[in-house]
N, C-alpha and C positions, 0 to 999 in steps of 0.2 A: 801350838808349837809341839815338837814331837822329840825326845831324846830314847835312841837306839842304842843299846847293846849290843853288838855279836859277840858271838865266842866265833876265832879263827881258829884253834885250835885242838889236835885229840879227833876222838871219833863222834864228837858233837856241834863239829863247824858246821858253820851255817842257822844255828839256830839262832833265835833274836828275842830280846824282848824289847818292847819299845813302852815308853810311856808318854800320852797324849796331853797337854794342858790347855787350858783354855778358859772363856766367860760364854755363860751360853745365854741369849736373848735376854733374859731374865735379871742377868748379873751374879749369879752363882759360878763360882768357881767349879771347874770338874776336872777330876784328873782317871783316865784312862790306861789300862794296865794290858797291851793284847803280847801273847807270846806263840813262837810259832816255828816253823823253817821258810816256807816261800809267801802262806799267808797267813796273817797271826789271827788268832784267834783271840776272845775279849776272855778278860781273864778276871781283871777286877775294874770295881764303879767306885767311884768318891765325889759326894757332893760335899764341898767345903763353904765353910764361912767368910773366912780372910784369909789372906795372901800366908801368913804366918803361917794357918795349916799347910795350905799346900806345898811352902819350902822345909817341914815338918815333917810330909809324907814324903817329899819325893826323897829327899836325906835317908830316914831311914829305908826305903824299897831301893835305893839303889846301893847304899852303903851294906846292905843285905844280898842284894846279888854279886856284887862284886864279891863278898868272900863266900860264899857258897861252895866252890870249888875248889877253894883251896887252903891249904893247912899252912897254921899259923908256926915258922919254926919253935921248937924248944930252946932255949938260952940256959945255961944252967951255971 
């Protein structure tokens, strides 16, 4: 299964990151990190244990991209 980000917006539309999950032959969990514009490239590997990790990494790599770009307001 494969969960994609784009940015639509600014002078960096178009770029993407996606992240891949899956069980490979074996029964190993792996999850797949490629970022890119038209073809991504592999960015990061994860062999996991259980299911646990892997909704452990994908939470925080995606709750990490998500604000990446942008600022959190001031309240005061």
């Amino acid at each position: 299964m494969t969960i994609r980000l784009e940015n639509s917006t600014g002078r960096r539309s178009g770029r993407f990151v996606a992240y891949e999950y899956g069980e490979d032959l074996f029964g190993t969990l792996y999850l797949n990190k490629f970022s890119g514009r038209e073809k991504g490239r592999l960015i990061d590997k994860w062999r996991l244990n259980d299911l646990g990790s892997l909704i452990r990494v994908l939470d925080t790599e995606i709750s990490r991209r998500e604000e990446e770009n942008y600022e959190r307001p001031l309240f005061n």
